[in-house]
N, CA, C and O atoms as a CHARMM CRD file, in Angstrom:
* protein
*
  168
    1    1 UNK  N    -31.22400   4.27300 -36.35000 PROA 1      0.00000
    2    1 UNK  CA   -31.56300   2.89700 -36.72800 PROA 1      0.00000
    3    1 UNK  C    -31.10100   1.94500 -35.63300 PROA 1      0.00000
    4    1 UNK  O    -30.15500   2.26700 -34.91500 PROA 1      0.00000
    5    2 UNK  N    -31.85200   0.56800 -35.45000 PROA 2      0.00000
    6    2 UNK  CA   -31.35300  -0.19000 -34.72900 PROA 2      0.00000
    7    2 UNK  C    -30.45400  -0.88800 -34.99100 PROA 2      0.00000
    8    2 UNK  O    -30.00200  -0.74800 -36.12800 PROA 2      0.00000
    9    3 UNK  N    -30.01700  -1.58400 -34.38900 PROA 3      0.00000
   10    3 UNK  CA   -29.04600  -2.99200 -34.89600 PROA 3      0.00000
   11    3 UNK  C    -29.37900  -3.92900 -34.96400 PROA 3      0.00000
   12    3 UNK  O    -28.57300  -4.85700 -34.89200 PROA 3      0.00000
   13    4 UNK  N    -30.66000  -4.14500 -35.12800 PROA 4      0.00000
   14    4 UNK  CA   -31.39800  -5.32400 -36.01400 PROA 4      0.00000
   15    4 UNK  C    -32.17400  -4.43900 -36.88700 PROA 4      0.00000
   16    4 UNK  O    -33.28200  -4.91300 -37.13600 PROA 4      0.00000
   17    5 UNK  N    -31.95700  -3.38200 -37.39300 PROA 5      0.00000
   18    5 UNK  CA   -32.25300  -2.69900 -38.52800 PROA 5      0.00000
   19    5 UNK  C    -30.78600  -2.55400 -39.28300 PROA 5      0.00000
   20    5 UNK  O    -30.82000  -2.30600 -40.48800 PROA 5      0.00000
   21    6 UNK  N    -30.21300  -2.61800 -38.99600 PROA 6      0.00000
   22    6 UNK  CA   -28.68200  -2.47000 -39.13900 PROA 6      0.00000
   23    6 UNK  C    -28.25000  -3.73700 -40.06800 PROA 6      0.00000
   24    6 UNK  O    -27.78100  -3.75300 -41.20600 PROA 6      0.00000
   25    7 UNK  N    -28.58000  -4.79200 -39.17000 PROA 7      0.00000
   26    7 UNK  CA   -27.93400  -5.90300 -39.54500 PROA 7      0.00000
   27    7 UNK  C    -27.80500  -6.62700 -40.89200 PROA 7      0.00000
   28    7 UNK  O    -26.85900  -7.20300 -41.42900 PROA 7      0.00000
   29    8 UNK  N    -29.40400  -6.34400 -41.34900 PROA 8      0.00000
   30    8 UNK  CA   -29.13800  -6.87100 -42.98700 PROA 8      0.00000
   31    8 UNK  C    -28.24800  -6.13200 -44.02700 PROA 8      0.00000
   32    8 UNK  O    -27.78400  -6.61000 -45.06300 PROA 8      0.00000
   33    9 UNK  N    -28.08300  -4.68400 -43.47200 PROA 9      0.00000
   34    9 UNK  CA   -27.25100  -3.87100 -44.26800 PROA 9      0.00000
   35    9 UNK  C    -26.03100  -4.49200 -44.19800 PROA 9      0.00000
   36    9 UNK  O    -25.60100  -4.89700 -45.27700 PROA 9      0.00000
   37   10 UNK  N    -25.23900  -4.71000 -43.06300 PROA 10     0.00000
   38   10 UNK  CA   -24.24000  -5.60200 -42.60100 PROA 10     0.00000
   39   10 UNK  C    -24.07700  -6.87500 -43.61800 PROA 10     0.00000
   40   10 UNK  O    -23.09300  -6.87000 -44.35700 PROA 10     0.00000
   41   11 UNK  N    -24.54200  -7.42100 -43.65200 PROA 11     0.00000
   42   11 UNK  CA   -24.58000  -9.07200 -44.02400 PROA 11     0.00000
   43   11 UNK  C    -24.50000  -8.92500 -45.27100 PROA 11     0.00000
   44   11 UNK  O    -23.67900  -9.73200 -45.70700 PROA 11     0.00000
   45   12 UNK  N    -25.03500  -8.16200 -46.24600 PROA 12     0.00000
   46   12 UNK  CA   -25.30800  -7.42500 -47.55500 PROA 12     0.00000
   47   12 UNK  C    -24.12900  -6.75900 -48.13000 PROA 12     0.00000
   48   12 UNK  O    -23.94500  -6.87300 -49.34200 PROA 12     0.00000
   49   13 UNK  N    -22.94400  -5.77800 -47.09600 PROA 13     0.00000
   50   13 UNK  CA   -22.14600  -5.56600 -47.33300 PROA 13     0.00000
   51   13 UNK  C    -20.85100  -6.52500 -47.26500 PROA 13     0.00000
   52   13 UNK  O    -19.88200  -6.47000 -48.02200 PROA 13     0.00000
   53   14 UNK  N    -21.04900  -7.41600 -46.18800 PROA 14     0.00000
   54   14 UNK  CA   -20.17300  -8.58200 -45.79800 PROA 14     0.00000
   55   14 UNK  C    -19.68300  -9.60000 -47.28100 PROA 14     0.00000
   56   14 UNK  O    -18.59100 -10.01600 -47.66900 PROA 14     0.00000
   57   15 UNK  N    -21.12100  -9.72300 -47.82600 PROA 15     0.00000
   58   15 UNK  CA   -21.61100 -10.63700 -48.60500 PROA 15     0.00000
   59   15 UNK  C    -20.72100  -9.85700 -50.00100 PROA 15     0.00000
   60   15 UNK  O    -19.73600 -10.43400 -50.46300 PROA 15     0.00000
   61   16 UNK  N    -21.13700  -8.67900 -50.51000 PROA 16     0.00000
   62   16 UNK  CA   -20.33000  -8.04900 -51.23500 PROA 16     0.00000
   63   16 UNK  C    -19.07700  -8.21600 -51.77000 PROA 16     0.00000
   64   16 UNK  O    -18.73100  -8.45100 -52.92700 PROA 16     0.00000
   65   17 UNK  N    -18.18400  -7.99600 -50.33500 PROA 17     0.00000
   66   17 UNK  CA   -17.06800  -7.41900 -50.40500 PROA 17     0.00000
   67   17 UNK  C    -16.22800  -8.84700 -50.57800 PROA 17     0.00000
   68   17 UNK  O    -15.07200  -9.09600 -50.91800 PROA 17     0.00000
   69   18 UNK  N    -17.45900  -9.73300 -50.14800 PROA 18     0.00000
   70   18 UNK  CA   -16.40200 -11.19500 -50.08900 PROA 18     0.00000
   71   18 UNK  C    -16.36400 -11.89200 -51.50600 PROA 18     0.00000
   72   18 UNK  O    -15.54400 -12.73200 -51.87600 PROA 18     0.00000
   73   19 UNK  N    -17.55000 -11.30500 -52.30900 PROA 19     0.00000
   74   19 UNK  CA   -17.35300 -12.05100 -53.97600 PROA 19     0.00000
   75   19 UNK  C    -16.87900 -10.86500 -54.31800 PROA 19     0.00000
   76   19 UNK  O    -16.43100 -11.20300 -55.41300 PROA 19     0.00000
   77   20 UNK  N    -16.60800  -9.65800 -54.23300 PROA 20     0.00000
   78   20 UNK  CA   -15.50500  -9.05800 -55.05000 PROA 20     0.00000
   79   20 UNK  C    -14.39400  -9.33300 -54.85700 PROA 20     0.00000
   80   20 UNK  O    -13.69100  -9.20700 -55.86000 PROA 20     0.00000
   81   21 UNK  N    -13.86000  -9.69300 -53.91500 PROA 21     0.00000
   82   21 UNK  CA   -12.40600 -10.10000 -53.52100 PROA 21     0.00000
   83   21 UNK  C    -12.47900 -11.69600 -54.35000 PROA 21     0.00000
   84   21 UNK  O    -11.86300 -11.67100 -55.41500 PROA 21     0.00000
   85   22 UNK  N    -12.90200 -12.57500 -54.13600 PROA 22     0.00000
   86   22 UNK  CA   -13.07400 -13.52900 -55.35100 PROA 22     0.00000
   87   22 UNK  C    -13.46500 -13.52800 -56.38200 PROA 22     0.00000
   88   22 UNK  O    -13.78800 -14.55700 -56.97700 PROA 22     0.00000
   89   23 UNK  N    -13.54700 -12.16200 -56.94100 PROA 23     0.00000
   90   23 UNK  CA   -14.02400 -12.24700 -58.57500 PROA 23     0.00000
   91   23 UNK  C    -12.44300 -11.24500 -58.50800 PROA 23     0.00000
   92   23 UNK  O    -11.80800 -11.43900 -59.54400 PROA 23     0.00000
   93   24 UNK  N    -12.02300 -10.67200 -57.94400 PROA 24     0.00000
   94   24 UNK  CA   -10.32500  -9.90000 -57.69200 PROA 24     0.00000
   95   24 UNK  C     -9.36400 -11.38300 -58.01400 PROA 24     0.00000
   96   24 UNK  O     -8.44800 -11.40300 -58.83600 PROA 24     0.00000
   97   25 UNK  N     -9.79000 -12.56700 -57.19100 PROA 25     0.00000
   98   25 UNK  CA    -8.82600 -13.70300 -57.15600 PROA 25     0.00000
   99   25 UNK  C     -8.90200 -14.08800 -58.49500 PROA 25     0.00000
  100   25 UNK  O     -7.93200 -14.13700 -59.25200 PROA 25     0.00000
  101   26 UNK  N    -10.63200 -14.49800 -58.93400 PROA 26     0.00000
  102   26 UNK  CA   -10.44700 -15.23300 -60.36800 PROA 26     0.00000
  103   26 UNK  C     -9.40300 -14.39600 -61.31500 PROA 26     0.00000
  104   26 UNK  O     -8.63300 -14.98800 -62.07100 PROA 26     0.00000
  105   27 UNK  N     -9.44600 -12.89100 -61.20400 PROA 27     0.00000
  106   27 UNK  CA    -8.78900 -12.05700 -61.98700 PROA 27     0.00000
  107   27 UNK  C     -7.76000 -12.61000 -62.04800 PROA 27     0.00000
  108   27 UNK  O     -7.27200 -13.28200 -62.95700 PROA 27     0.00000
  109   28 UNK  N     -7.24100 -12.23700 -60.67400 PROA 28     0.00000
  110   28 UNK  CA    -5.74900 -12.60800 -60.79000 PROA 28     0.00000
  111   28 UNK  C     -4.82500 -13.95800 -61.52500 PROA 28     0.00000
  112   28 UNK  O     -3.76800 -14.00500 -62.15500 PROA 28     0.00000
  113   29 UNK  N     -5.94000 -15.09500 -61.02500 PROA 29     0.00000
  114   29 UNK  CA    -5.48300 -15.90100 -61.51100 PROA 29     0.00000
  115   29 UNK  C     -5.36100 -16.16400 -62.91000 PROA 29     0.00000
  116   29 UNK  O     -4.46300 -16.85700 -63.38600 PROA 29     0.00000
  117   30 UNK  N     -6.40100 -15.52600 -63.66300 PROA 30     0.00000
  118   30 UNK  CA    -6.59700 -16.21300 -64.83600 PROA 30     0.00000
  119   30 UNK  C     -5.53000 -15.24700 -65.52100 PROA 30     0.00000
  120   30 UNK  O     -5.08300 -15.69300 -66.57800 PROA 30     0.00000
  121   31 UNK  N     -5.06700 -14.08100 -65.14400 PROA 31     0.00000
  122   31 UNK  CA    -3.96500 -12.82700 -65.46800 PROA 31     0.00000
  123   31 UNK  C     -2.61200 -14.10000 -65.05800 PROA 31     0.00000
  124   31 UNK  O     -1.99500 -14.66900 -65.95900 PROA 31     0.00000
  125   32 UNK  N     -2.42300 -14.28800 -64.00000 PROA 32     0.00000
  126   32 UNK  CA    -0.64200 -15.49800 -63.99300 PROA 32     0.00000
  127   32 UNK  C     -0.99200 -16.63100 -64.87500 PROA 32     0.00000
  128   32 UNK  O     -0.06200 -17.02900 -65.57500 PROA 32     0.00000
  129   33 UNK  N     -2.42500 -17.40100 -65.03200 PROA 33     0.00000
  130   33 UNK  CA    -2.60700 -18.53100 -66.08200 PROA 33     0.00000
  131   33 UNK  C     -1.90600 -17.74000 -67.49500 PROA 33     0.00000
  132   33 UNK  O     -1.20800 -18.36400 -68.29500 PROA 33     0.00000
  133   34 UNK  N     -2.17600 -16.51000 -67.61400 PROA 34     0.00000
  134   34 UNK  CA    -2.03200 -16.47400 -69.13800 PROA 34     0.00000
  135   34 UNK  C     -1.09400 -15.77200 -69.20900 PROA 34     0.00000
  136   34 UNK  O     -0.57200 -15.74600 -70.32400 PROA 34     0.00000
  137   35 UNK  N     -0.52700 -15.00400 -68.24300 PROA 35     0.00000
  138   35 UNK  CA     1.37500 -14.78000 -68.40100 PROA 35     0.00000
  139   35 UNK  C      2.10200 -16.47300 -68.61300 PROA 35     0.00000
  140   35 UNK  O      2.78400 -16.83700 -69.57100 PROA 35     0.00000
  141   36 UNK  N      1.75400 -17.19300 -67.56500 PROA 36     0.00000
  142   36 UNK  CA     2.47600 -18.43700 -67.85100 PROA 36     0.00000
  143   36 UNK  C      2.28500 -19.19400 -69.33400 PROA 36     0.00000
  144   36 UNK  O      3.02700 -20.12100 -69.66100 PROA 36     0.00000
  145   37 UNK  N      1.54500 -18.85300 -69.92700 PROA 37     0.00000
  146   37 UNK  CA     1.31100 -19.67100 -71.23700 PROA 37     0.00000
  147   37 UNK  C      1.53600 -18.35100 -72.22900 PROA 37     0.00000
  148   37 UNK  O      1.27500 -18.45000 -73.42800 PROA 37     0.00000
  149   38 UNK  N      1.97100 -17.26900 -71.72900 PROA 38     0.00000
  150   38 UNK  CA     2.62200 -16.66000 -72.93600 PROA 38     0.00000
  151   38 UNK  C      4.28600 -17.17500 -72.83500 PROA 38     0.00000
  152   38 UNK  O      4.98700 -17.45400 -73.80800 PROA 38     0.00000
  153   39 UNK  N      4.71700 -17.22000 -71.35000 PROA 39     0.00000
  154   39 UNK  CA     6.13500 -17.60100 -71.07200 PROA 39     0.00000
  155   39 UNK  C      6.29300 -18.90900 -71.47800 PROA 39     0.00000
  156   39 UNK  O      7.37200 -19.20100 -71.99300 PROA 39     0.00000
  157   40 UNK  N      5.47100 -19.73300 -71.35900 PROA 40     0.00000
  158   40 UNK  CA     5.77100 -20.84200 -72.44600 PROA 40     0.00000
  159   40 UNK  C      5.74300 -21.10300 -73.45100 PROA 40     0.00000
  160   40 UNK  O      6.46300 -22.04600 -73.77800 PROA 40     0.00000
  161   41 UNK  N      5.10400 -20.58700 -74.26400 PROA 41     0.00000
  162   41 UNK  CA     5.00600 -20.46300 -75.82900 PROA 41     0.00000
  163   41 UNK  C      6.63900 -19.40300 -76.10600 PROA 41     0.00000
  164   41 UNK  O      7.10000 -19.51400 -77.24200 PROA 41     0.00000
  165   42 UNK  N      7.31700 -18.58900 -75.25900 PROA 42     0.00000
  166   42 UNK  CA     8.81600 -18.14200 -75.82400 PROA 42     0.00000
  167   42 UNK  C      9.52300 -19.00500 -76.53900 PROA 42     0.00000
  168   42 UNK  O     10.63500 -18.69000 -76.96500 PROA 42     0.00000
């Protein structure tokens, strides 16, 4: 394959990996939002 056959595969995987890592962040966050509001309700 070329590398302008290549490339959309690229951009496609780029594209991927960068909203799983921000759907990883929303996780996270909304996981410390709701430890902190169980630690406040103690």
């Amino acid at each position: 394959m070329t590398a302008q056959a290549l490339k959309p595969h690229l951009t496609i995987g780029l594209v991927q990996s960068v909203n799983y890592q921000e759907q990883l962040a929303n996780v996270g966050y909304v996981k410390t939002r709701y430890l902190s509001y169980l630690i406040f309700r103690l």
